[in-house]
C-alpha positions as CSV (number, residue, x, y, z in Angstrom):
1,X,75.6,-10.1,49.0
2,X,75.1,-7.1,46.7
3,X,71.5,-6.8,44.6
4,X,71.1,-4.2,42.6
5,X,68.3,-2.6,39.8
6,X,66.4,0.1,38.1
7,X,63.5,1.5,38.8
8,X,61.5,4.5,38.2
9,X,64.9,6.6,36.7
10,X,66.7,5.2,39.9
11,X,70.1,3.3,40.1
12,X,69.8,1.3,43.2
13,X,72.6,-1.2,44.7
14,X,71.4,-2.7,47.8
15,X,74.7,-4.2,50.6
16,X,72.3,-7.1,52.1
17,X,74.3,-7.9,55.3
18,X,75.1,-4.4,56.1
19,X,71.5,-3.0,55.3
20,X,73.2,-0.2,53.3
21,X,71.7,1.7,50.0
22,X,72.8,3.2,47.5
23,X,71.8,5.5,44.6
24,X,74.3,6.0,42.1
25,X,75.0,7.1,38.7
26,X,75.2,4.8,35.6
27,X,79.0,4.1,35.4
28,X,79.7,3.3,39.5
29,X,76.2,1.1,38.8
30,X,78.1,-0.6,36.1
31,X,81.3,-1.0,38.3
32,X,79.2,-2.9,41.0
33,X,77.7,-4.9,38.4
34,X,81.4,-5.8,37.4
35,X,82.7,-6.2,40.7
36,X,79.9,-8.6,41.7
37,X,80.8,-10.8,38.9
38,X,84.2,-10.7,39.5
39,X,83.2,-11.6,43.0
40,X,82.4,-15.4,41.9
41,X,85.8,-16.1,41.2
42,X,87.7,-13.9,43.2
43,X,87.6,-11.7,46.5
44,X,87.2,-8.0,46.1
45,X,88.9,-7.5,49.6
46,X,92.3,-7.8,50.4
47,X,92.3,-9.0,54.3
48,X,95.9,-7.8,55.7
49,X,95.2,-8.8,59.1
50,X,92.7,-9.4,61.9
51,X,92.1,-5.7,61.8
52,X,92.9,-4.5,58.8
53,X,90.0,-5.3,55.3
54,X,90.7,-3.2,52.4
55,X,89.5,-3.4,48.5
56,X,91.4,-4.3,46.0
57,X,93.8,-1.9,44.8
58,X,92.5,-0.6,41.1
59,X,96.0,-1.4,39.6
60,X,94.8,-5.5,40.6
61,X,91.6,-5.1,38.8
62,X,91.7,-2.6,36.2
63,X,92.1,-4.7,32.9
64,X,89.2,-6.6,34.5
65,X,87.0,-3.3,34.5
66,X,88.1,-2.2,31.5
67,X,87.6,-5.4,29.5
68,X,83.9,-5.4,31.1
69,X,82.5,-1.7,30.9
70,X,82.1,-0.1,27.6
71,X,81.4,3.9,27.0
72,X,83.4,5.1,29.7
73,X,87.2,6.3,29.7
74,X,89.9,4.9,32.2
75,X,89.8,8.0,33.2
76,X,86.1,8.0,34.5
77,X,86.3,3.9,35.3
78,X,89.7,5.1,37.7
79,X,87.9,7.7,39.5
80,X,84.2,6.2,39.9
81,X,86.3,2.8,41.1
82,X,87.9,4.9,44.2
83,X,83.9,5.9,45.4
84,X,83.4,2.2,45.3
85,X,86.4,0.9,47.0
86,X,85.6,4.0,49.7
87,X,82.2,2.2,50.0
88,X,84.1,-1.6,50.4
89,X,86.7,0.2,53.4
90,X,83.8,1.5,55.4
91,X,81.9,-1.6,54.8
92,X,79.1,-0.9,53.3
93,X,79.5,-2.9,50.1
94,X,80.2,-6.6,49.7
95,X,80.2,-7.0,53.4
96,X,80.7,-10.2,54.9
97,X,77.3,-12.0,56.6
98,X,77.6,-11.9,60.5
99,X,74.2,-13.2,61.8
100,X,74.1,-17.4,60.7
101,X,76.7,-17.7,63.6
102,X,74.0,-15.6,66.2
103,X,71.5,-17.8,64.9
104,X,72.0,-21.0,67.0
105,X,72.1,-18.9,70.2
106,X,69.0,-17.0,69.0
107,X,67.3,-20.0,68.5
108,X,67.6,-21.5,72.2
109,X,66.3,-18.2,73.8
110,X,63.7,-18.4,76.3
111,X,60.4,-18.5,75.0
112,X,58.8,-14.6,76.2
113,X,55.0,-14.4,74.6
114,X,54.2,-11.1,73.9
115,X,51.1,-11.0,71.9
116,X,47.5,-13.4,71.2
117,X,45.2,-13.9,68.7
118,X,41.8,-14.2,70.0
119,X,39.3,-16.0,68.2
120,X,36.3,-14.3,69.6
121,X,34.1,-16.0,67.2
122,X,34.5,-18.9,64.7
123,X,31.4,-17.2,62.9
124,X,31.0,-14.9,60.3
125,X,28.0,-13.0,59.4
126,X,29.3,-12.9,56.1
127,X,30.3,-15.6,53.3
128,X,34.1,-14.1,52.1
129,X,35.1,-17.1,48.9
130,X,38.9,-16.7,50.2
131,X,38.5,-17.2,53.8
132,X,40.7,-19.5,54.8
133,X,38.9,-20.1,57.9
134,X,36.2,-21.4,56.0
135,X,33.6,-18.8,56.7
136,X,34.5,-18.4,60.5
137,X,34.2,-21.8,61.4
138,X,38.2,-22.7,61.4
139,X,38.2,-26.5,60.5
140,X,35.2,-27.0,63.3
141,X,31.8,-25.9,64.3
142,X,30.9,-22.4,64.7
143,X,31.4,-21.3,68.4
144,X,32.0,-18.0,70.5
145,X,34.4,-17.3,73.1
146,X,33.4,-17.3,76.4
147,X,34.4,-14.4,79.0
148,X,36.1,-17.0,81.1
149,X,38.2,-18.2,78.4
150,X,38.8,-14.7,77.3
151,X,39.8,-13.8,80.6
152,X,42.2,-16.6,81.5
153,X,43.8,-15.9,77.8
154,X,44.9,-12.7,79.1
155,X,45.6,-14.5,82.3
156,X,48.3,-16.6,80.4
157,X,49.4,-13.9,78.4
158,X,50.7,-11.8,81.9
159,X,52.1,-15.1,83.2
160,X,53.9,-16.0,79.7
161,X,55.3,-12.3,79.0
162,X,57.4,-12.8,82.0
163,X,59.1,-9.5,82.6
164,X,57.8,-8.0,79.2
165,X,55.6,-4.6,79.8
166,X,53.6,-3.5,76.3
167,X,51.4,-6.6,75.4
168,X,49.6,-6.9,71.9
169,X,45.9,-8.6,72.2
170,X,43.8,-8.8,68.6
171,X,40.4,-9.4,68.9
172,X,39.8,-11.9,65.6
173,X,37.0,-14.0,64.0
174,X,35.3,-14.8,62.0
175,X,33.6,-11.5,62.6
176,X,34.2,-10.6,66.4
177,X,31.5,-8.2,66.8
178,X,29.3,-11.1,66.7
179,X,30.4,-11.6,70.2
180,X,31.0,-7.7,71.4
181,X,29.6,-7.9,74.7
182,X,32.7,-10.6,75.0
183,X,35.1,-8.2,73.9
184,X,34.1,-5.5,76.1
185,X,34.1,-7.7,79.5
186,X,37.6,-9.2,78.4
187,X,38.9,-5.4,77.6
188,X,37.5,-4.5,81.0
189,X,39.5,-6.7,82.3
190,X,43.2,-6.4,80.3
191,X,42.9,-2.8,81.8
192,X,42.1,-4.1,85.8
193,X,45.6,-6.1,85.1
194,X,47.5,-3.2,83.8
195,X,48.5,-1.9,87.0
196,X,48.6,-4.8,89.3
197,X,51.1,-6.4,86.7
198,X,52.9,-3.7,85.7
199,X,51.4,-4.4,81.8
200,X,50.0,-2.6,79.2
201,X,47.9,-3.7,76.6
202,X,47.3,-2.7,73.4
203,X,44.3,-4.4,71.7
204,X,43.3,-4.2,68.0
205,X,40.2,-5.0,66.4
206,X,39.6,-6.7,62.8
207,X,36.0,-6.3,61.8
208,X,34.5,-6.8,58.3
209,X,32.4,-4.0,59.5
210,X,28.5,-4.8,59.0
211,X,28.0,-5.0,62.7
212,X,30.1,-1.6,63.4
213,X,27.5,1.1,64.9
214,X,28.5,4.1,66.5
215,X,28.4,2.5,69.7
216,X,31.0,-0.2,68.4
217,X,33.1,2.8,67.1
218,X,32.9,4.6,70.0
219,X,34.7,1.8,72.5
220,X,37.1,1.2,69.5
221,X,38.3,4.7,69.6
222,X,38.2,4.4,73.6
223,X,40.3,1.2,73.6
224,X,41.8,-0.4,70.5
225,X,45.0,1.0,70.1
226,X,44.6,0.0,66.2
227,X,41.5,-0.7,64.0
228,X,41.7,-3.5,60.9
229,X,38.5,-2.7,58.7
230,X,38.5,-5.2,55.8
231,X,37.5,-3.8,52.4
232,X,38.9,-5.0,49.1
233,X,38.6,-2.2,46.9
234,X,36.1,-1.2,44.3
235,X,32.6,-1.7,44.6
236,X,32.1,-4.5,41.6
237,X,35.9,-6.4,42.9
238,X,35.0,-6.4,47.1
239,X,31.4,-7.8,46.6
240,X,32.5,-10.6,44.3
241,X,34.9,-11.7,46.8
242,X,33.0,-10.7,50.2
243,X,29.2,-11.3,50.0
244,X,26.2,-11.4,52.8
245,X,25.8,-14.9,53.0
246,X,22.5,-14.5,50.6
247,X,24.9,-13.6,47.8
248,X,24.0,-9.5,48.5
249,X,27.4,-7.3,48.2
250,X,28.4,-5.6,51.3
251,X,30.3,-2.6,50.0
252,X,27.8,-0.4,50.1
253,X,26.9,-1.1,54.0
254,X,30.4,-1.0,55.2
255,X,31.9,2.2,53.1
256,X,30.3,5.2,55.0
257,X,31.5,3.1,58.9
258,X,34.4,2.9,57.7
259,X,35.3,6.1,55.9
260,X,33.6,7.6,59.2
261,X,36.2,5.2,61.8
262,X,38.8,6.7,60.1
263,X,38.0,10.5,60.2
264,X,37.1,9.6,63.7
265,X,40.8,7.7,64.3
266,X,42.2,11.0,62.6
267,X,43.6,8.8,59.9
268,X,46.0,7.0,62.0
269,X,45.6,4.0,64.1
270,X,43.8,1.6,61.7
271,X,44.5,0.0,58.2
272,X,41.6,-0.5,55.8
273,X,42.7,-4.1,54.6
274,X,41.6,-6.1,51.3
275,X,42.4,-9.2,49.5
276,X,43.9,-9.1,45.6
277,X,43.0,-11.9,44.0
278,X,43.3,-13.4,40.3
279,X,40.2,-11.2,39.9
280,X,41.7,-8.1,40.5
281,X,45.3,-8.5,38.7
282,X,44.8,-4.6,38.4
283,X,45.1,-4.3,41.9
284,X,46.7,-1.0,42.0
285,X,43.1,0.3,40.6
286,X,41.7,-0.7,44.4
287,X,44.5,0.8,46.5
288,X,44.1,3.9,44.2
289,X,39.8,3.5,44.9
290,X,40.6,3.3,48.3
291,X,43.1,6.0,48.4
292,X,40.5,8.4,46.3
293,X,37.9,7.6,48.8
294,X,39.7,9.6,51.3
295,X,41.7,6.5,53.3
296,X,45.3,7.2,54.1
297,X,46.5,3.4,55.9
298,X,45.7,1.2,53.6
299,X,46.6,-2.3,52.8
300,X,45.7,-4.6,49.7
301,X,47.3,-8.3,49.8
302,X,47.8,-11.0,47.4
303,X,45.3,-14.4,47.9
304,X,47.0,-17.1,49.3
305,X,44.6,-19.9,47.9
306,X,45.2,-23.7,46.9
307,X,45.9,-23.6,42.9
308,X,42.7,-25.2,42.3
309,X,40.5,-21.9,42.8
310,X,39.7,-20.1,40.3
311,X,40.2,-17.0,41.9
312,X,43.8,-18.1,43.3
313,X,47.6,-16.5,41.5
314,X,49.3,-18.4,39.1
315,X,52.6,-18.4,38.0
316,X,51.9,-16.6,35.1
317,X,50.6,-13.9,36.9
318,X,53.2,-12.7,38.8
319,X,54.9,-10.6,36.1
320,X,51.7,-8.5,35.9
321,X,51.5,-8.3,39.7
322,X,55.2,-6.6,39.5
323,X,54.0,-4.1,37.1
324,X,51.2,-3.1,39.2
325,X,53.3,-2.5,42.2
326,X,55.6,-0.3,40.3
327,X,52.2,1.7,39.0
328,X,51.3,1.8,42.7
329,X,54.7,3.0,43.6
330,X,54.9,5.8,40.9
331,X,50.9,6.9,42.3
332,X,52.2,7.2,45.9
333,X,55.0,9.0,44.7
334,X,52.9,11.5,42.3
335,X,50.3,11.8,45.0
336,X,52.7,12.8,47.8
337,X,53.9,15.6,45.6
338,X,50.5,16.8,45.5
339,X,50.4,17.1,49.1
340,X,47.6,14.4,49.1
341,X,50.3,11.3,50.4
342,X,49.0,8.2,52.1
343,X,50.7,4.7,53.8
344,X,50.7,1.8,51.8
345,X,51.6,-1.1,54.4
346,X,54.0,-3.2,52.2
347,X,55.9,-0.4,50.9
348,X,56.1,1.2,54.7
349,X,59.9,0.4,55.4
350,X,62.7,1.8,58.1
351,X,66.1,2.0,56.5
352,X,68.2,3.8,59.5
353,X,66.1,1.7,62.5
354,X,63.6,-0.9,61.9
355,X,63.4,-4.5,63.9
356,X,66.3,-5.6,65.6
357,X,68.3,-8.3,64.1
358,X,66.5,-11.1,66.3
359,X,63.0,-9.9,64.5
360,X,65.1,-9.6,61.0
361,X,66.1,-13.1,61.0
362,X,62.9,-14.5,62.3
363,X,60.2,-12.7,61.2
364,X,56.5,-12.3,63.5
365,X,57.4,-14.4,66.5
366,X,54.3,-17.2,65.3
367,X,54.6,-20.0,67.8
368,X,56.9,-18.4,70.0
369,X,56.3,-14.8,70.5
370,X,52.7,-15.1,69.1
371,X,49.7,-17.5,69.6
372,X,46.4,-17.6,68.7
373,X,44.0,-18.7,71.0
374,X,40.7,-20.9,69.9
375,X,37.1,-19.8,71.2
376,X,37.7,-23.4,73.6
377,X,41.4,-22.0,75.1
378,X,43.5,-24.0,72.7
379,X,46.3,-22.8,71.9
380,X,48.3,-22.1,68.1
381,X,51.0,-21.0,66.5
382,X,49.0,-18.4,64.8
383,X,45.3,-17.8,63.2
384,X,46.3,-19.7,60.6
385,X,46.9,-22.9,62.4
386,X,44.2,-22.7,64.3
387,X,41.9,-25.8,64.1
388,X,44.8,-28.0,62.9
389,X,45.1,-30.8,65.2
390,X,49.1,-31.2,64.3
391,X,49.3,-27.6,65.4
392,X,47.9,-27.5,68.8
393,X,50.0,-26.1,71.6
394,X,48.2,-26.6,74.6
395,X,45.6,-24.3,75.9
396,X,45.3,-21.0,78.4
397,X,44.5,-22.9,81.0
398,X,47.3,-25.4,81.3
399,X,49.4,-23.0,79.2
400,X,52.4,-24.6,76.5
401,X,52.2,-28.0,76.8
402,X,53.7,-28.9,73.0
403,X,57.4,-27.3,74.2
404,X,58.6,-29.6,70.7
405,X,56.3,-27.1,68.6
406,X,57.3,-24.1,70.3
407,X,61.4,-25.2,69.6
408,X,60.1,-26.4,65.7
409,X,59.1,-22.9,65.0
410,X,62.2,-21.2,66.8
411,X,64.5,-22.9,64.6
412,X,62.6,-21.8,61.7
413,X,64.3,-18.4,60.3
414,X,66.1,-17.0,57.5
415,X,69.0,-19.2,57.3
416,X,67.0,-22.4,57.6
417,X,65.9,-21.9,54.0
418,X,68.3,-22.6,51.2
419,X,66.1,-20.1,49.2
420,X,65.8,-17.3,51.7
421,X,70.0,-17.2,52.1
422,X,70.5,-16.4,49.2
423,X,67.7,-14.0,48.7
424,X,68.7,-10.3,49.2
425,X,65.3,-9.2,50.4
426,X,65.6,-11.9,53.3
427,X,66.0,-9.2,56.5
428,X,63.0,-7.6,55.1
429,X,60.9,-10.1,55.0
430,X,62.5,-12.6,57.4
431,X,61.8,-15.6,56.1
432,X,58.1,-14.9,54.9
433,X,55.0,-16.6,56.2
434,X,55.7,-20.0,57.8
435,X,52.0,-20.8,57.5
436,X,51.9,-19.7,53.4
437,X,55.0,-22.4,53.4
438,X,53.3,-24.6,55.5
439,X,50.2,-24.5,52.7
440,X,52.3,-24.9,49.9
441,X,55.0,-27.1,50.7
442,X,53.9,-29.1,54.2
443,X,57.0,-27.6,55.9
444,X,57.2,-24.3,58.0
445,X,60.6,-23.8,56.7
446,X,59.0,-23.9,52.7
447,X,59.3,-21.3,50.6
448,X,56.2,-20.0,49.0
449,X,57.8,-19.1,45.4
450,X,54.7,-16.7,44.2
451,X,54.5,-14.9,47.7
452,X,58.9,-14.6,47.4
453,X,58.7,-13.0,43.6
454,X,55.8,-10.8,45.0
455,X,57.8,-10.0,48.1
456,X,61.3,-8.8,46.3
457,X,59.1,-6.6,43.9
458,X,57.7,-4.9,47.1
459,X,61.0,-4.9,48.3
460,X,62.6,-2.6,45.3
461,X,59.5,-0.3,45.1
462,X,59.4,0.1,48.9
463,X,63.1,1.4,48.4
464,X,62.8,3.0,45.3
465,X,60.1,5.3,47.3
466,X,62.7,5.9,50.0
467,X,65.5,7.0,47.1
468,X,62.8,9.5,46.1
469,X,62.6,10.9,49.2
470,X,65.6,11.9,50.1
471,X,65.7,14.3,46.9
């Protein structure tokens, strides 16, 4: 599968199955564009044997190319033609898919957990209109974690890995510094296993930051290998969305912790994280806000909200969401010649390593790799789940007892989606969020359509920034 676009003065053909990019001029861009349609019909490969692939020869094609490109000579269509049939020989254009095959072996691999989400408290202290735990309380009553639970979670979590060393562990709510003395005791005791195990854990901490005092800051920097501080942007967007629960704004509480966690963090090691919503369909105004403020990890993500809400993205939106990630992109870009450059997390993409193939076709590892863990030990496919009877697992103390959940979500990858195969931004986003498809269509392997558009655009300007680089 071939995509290719413009953007930003760049020509940009994208191989899919061989991960390959290119930036070319206008008449070898045209000459793709050709060859793809030519493609439909007819192969643009000649195979001579078992070992032996090469592209068409011109001669076979050339009325084709000429019939179909205007404002260029035979001359020019001749020459540009042999960069693109050099690019089809060393197969890194119109390559042939190799991974549905690997697939069905992927899929009946042992089940290895390498990372929980503790729900450390199903409260909140405040009252966020979004939340889709429903202030904290996840479908139930408001509850803490204990330090036993805690502890056997991690418990599980060295049983489960198996022979897997580095461990992930995030501490989640609700708000979990409602319960801090818990996370201490059950930190304390992640680092007692490390040794005896032969494990290391690396926790994270997502706080909406009204409870984050120096002393909280101080055991963050000690411990959590990455901090999460939830902001959504400007002052007059974030406290519409995330209020006290009197209906007072918390912006003005939370901006001097957090700008101060991450000078203290160096800039690296945490994300300052907000919510877009139908409120806010200038979004790139916040990550700029944020950026201005002096934050260089930053992340600001699109609502996923029933269609109902009045604060939720419509169809009709999503054309004006594009544009905004192309202002974004062409910010970043501007900024970074400044020598003033920050990390924007969903345009952060590795074109020469980036997840193995297993992680490309399958995304985060929920309900395999990944579980979230109630405040009572039950067990989840992930956060999102979590308080959905259908959805239970089984629970740290008695470990996986739903094995027919566990295979459900294994199976559920890139190629079980009609949409997602034929989708050229499908290794980089692997399938997409099996809980947003889960929301929107009652099926894991859904397809959220608002959260694909959104995805693709991210996609191109994540690239696009990676063209400019290379300059």
């Amino acid at each position: 599968m071939v995509h290719q676009y413009k953007n930003n003065g760049y020509n940009i053909v994208m191989d899919v199955e061989s991960g390959s990019i290119h930036v070319v001029d206008d008449i070898v861009y045209d000459i793709v564009k050709a060859l793809s349609e030519y493609s439909k019909s007819y192969p643009v490969r000649e195979v001579i044997d078992e070992e032996t692939i090469r592209p068409l020869p011109y001669e076979d094609i050339r009325q084709y190319l000429s019939d179909n490109l205007t404002g260029f000579s035979d001359d020019d269509i001749e020459e540009a033609y042999g960069e693109v049939a050099w690019l089809i020989e060393d197969e890194c254009l119109f390559t042939d898919d190799l991974y549905e095959g690997y697939i069905g072996d992927f899929s009946k691999r042992e089940t290895v957990v390498k990372a929980l989400c503790l729900h450390i408290a199903h409260d909140c202290n405040l009252a966020c209109r979004y939340c889709f735990a429903g202030e904290g309380e996840y479908h139930g009553e408001r509850s803490l974690m204990s330090e036993e639970v805690g502890k056997r979670a991690l418990d599980f979590l060295v049983e489960a890995s198996k022979g897997r060393r580095n461990l992930e562990v995030d501490f989640f709510g609700g708000e979990p510094l409602m319960n801090f003395e818990v996370v201490k005791k059950i930190t304390e005791y992640g680092r007692s296993l490390e040794k005896k195990h032969d494990k290391k854990f690396r926790f994270t901490l997502t706080t909406n930051g009204m409870l984050l005092s120096d002393e909280v800051l101080e055991f963050a920097n000690r411990e959590m290998g990455n901090l999460v501080l939830s902001i959504d942007g400007r002052r007059k967007i974030h406290d519409k969305m995330r209020p006290r629960r009197g209906g007072q704004g918390s912006y003005d509480e939370i901006l001097p912790k957090f700008l101060k966690a991450a000078e203290s963090r160096d800039q690296t090691n945490y994300y300052v994280r907000g919510t877009y919503t139908r409120n806010n369909l200038d979004f790139s105004e916040d990550v700029k806000h944020l950026a201005e403020l002096g934050f260089e990890q930053i992340s600001v993500e699109p609502v996923v909200a029933p269609p109902d809400k009045d604060y939720a993205i419509r169809p009709e939106d999503v054309s004006k969401l594009c544009e905004q990630y192309d202002i974004l992109a062409k910010y970043m870009q501007n900024r970074k010649k400044e020598g003033k450059p920050f990390n924007f997390f969903h345009f952060m993409i590795d074109l020469t390593g980036g997840p193995c193939v297993a992680k490309r076709l399958s995304g985060c590892g929920s309900g395999t790799e990944y579980l979230a863990v109630a405040p009572n030990g039950d067990l989840y496919p992930c956060h999102q789940f979590v308080g959905l009877d259908d959805f239970l697992m089984g629970n740290v103390a008695t470990g996986v007892t739903n094995t027919a959940m566990a295979d459900k979500f294994k199976l559920c990858n890139v190629y079980s989606k009609k949409e997602c195969k034929e989708c050229f931004a499908k290794f980089y986003c692997s399938g997409g969020c099996a809980a947003n498809a889960y929301n929107f269509t009652g099926d894991i392997n859904g397809v959220y359509d608002i959260g694909c558009q959104l995805q693709r655009k991210r996609v191109e300007c994540a690239v696009m920034l990676k063209a400019a680089d290379s300059e």
